[in-house]
N, C-alpha and C positions, 0 to 999 in steps of 0.2 A: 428484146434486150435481155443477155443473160444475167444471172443475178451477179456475176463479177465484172461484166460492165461495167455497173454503175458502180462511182465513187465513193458512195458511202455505202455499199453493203459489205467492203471490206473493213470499214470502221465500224459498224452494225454487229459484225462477227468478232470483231476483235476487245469490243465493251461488252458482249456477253460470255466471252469464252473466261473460265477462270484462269487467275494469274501462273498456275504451273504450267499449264498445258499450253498459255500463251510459251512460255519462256521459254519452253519443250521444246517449242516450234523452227528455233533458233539451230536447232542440229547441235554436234558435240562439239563444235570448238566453241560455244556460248559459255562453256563452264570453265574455261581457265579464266574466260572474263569475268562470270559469278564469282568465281574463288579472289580473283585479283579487288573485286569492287567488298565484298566481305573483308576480305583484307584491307583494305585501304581503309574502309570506315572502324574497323577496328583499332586500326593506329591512329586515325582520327580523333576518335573519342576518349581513346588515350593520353593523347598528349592532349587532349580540352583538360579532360581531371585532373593530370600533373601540371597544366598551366597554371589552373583556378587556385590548385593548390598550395604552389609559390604564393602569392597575392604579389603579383610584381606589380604593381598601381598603388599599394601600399606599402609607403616610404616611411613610416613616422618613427621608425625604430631610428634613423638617422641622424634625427634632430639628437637623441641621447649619447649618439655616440660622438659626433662633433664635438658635443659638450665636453666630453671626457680629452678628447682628443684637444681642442684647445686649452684647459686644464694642464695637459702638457701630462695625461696617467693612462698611457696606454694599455696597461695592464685591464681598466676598469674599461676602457673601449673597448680590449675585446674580449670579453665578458657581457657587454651590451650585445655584441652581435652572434652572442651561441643560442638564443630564443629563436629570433626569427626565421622562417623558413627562406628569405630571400635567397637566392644565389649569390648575389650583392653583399648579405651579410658576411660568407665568408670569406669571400674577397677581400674586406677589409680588415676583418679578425686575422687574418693572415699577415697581411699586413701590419699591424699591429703589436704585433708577434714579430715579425719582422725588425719592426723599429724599436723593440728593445732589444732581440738577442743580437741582430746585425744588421744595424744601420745603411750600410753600401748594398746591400742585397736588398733593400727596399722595392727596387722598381722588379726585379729579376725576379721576384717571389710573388709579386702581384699579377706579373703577365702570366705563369708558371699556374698558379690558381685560377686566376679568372679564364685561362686554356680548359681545365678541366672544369668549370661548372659551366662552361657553355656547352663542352663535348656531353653533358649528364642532359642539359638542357633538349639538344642537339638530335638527343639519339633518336634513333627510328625516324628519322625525316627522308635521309638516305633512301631505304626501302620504299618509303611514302611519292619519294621520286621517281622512282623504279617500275614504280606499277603505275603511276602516270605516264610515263614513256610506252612500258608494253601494252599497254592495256587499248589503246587502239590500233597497235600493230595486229592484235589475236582480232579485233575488230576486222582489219580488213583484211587478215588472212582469211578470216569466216564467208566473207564478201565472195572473195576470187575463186574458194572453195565451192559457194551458194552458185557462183555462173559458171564455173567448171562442170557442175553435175547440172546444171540448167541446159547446157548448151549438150552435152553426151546424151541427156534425155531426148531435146530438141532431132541429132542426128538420129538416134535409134527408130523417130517414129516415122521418118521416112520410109 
């Protein structure tokens, strides 16, 4: 029995071989996938810190500004909502703003803001989709490439 017969001497080989020279192994189209999965977890971790960072789970700024808000002193609402990091906050500050300098344009100035702090929200998800799509495409072009030269070798050693 040769030693690539058996089943586990290629997992034998492969838990002692170190992780570059495993990765190596892969031929050259493996690195638009390295670059794409670097990239990907890069915009990952990114949008985790700018998530964390909103605190969108906390609300309590809200309670102060209703208060203001059924007071009937928008002014002092949005003034409540220029602390908070929410997105949400200025949404309503806008608002706000809104419903003192002009009343009819209330709803047209909320969707108009709330547009743009979901496009801030938003960003780089686009790309983040993008290298999910390619990224097993380079996969299986590596694949088709890996039995293209498997098979040309296969002919040659006739």
């Amino acid at each position: 029995m040769t030693p690539l017969s058996h089943p586990s001497a290629v997992v034998v080989n492969a838990q002692s071989m170190p992780l570059g020279e495993l990765l190596g192994h892969g031929g050259w189209a493996m690195y638009p996938i390295y670059a794409c999965s670097v990239l990907a977890l890069a915009i990952f971790v990114q949008k985790l810190l700018e998530l964390r960072a909103l605190n969108l789970r906390k609300t309590d700024w809200l309670d102060a500004v209703l208060t203001h808000v059924r007071a009937g002193d928008s002014a002092s609402a949005e003034e409540a909502c220029r602390l908070p990091p929410h997105p949400a906050a200025r949404v309503v500050a806008a608002v706000a703003r809104a419903l003192r300098e002009n009343p009819d344009q209330v709803e047209g100035e909320a969707k108009r803001v709330a547009s743009l702090e979901l496009q801030k929200v938003e960003r780089n998800l686009g790309m983040l989709s993008f290298l999910a799509q390619v990224s097993p495409l380079l996969g299986l072009l590596g694949t088709v490439l890996g039995m293209v030269d498997l098979f040309m070798g296969l002919q040659g050693a006739d």
